[in-house]
N, C-alpha and C positions, 0 to 999 in steps of 0.2 A: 737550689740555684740551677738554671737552666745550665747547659752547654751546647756549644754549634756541633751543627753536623757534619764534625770534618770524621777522617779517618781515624783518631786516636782515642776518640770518644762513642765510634758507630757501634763497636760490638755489646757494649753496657748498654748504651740505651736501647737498643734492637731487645736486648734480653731482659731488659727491665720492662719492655714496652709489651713483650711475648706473658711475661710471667703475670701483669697487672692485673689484679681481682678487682681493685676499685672501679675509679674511671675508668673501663674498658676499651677499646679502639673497639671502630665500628667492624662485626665481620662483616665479610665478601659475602655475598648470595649465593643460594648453590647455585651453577652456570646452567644446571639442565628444570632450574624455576627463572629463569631469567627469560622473558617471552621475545617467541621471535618476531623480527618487525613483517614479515609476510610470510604467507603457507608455504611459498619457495625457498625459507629462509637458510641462511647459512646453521650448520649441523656439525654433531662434534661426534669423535674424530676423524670421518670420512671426509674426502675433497667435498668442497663445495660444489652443487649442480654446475652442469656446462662442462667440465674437461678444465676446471683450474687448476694449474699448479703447486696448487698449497688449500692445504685444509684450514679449517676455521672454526675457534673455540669461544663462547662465550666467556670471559670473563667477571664481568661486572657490570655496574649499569649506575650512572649517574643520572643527578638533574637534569640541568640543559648542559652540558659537557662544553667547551671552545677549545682548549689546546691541553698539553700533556707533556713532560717530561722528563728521562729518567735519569736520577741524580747521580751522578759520578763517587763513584766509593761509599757508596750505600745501597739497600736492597732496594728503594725506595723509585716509586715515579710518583710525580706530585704531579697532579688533575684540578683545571680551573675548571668554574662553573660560572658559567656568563652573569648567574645572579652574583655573583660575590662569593662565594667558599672555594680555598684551597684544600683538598686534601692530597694525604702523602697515603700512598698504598704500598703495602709489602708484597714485594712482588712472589713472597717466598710462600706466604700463611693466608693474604687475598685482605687482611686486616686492615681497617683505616684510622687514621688521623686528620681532623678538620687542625687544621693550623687557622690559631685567630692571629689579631694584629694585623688583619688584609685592610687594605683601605676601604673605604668607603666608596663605592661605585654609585654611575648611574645605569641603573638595569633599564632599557628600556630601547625597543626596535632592536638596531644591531649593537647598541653599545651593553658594556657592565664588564665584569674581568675580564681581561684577553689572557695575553701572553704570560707564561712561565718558562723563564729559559734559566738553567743554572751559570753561573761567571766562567770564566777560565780560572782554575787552581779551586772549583767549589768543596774537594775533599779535603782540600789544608784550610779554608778560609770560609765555607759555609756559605756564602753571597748568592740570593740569588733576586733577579731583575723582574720585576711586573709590568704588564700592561693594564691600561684600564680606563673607561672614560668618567668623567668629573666635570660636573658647576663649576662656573667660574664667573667672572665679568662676564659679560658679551654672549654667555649661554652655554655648550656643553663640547668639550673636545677632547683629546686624549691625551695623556701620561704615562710614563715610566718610570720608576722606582726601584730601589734595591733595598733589599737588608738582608740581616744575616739570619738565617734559620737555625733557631735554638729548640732542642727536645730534652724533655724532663721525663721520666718514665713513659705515659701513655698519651701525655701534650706534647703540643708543638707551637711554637707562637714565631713570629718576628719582632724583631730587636732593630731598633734604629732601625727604621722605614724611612725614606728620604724620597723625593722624589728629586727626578736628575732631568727631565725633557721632558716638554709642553708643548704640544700641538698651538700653533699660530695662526688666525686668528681663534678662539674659541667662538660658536656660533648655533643658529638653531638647528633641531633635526637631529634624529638618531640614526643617522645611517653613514655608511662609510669610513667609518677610524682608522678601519687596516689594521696599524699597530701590530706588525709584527715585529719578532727581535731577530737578532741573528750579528754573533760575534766574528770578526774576521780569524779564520785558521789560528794566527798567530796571538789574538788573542787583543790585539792593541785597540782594534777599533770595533765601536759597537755600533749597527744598523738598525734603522725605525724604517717600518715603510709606514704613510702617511698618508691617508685616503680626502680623497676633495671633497667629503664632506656632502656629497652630490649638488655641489655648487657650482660643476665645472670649472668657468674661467677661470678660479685660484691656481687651475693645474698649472697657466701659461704665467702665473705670477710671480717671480722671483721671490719676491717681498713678503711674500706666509710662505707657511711649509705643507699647505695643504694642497696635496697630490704632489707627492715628493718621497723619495727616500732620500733619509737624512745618514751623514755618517759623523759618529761621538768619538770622546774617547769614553772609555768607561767611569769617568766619573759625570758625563754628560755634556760636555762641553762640544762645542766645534770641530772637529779634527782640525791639528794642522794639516794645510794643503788641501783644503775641498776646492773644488773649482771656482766658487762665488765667491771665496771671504772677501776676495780684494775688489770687488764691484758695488759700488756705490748704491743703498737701496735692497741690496739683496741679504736674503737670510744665508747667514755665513756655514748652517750647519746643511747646507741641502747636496746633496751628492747627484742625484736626478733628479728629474721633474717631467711633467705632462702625463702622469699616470692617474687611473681612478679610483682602483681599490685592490691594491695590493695585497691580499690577504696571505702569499707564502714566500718564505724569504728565505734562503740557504746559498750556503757555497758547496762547490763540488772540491773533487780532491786534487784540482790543483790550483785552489784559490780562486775560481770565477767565480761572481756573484748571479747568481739565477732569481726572478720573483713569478708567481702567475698571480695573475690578474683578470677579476670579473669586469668584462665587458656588457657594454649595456644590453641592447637587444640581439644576442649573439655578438662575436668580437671577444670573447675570452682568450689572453694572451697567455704564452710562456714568453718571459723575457729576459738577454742577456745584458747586467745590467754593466752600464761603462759611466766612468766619472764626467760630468758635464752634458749626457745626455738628455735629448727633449724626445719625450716616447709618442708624442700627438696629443693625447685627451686634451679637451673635445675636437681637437680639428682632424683629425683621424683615427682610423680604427674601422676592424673589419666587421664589425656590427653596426649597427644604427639605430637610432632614437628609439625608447617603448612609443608606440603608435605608430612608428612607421618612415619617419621621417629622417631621411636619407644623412649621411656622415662621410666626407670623402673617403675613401679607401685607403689605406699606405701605399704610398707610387715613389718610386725611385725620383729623389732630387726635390722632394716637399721638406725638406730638412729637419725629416722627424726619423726618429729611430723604428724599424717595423720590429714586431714582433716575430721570433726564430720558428714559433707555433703557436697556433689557434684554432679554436673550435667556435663553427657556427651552425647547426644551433650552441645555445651556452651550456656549461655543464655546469657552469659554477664553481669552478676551483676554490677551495677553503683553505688550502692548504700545500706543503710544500715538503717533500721529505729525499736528499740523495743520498743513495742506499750505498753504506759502506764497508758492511760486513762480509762473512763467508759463509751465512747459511744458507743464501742462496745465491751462488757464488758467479749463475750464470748474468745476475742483475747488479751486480759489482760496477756500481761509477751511473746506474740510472737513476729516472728522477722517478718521487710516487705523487701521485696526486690526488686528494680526497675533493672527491667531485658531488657538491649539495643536489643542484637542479638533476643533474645524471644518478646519482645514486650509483656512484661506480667509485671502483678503484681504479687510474689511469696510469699506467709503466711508460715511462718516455724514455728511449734508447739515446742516451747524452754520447755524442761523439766529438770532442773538441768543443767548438762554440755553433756544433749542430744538433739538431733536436729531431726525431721522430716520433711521432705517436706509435707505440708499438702494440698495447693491449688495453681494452678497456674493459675491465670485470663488471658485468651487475652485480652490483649486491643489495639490490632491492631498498636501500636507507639512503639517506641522506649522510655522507661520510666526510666529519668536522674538521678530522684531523689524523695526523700519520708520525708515528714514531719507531724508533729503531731499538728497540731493547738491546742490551750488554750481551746477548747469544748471538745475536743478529738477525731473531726472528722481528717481524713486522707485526706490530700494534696499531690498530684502528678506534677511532671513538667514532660512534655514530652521532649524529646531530638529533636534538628532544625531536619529537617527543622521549623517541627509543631510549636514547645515549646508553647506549651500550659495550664496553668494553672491548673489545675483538683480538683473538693474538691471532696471528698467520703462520703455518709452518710448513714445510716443503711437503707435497700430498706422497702419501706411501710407506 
């Protein structure tokens, strides 16, 4: 009989899962066979070239890798893979677990598994939430889900899978889902951001959720109190709107909501997100159409929200991480940014509800995504082909 992966139950299964001659977990790679994505590539355990402040370690090396993180009162970080497989890695031994029972995805363009965020209370109650896009009527859009995560010696499956919130309209085209997650501090409300599907106008829609973030409660419902519920026509769970594709989504530490957001022809946002706000998409933004084809700018008094920062050319922001720990204590309260088109790591100096671009690292890859390990060092997944593992630790 399985058991969750709360705290009362981690140290047996951890040791059951260590000792297993059968079904084995998959090992880790050695990190010095693990090939680097360029002849400049990041190197272990010296700084990486340029004068960074933190060295860089190969770790591991997945499929097509999309998001990653690491589970509260266990050793574990669980890694999606845009085809469909979750696995849980021991952060201790490098050993893996494919947990089945994932749904059923559509793998194709930008869509197939997104997000893995674990609940609030995941070490007493095991829960944790998916993303992922899915068939339906009307064609392909995205979903969220929970269940509880049960491990059996060297398995791991989910238990009651549900899903709790459905992208509106579902429609054609694999691109744009977003689908990120991101729980509020406190723990009451959960956040989808919602990509227009590159349909544009739906951004300026009330009536879908597409180019929206949306605010739930954790069982997926509408939060009381969204801005919309009492407007005639409007979808009751949207918290913002006019957005394109929100692919990072966190709070800092004192509860403001931050997203970055790929713009189209250059016009990649950082943005402060506020209840009731309209961010432009399409009628504004500091990019402009692929071909060339002009987009008003944000101007004071177009009664759109501008974005706090942005980069044109685009970098591509994938990703969204504000760093909370003390291993690198001088980036305490900044934001990190994995940047696809840049191949960079970008540090933004958060000051209140101001934003600076303060460093932008090559690292030669395309960089999917950014998490914070339980020491406080900084974990990278590179985006396929590579998908590579990457820990960061202060150089020296």
């Amino acid at each position: 009989m399985g058991r969750p992966l709360a705290s009362a139950a981690l140290a047996a299964a951890l040791a059951t899962l260590s000792a297993c001659t059968g079904s084995a977990p998959t090992p880790a790679p050695n990190p010095a066979s693990i090939p680097a994505s360029s002849p400049s590539a990041l190197s272990s355990p010296a700084p990486a070239p340029g004068g960074r402040p933190f060295a860089v370690t190969a770790q591991d090396q997945f499929g097509d890798p999309w998001a990653m993180s690491f589970l509260p009162g266990t050793r574990w970080l669980a890694v999606t893979e845009r085809t469909g497989t979750l696995w849980l890695r021991d952060q201790d031994t490098g050993a893996r677990v494919e947990v089945t029972g994932v749904p059923a995805v559509v793998a194709a363009g930008q869509g197939g598994l997104g997000d893995v965020v674990p609940a609030p209370g995941f070490a007493e109650n095991g829960l944790l939430y998916l993303s992922w896009a899915e068939r339906g009527d009307g064609g392909v859009g995205a979903a969220v889900g929970r269940a509880r995560l049960v491990a059996d010696g060297a398995t791991a499956h989910l238990e009651g899978l549900s899903v709790i919130w459905r992208q509106a309209p579902k429609t054609d085209g694999s691109g744009h889902f977003s689908h990120r997650i991101a729980f509020s501090p406190d723990g009451a409300h959960l956040f989808v951001s919602s990509g227009d599907r590159q349909k544009m106008e739906p951004a300026q829609d009330l009536g879908t959720t597409l180019g929206t973030i949306v605010r739930l409660t954790p069982e997926g419902a509408p939060a009381p109190g969204n801005p919309f519920a009492d407007r005639g026509g409007a979808a009751a769970e949207i918290w913002s709107y006019g957005h394109r594709n929100p692919l990072g989504l966190a709070f800092d530490t004192d509860g403001r909501l931050w997203s970055t957001e790929m713009g189209p022809q250059g016009g990649d946002e950082l943005n402060l997100i506020t209840p009731g706000a309209n961010y432009g998409w399409p009628r504004a933004s500091q990019g402009s159409h692929y071909g060339g084809r002009a987009i008003p700018d944000h101007a004071a008094g177009d009664g759109f929200i501008a974005p706090v920062a942005w980069w044109n050319p685009s970098v591509s922001p994938g990703s969204l991480l504000i760093y909370s720990g003390d291993r690198f204590p001088a980036w305490t309260g900044d934001a990190f940014v994995g940047a696809l088109s840049g191949r960079a790591l970008i540090r933004i100096d958060l000051d209140g509800e101001r934003a600076t671009i303060a460093d932008t690292w090559d690292l030669a890859a395309r960089i999917r995504a950014v998490a914070q390990a339980p020491d406080g060092s900084l974990w990278l997944l590179e985006d396929a082909p590579s998908g590579r593992l990457l820990r960061l630790d202060p150089a020296g």
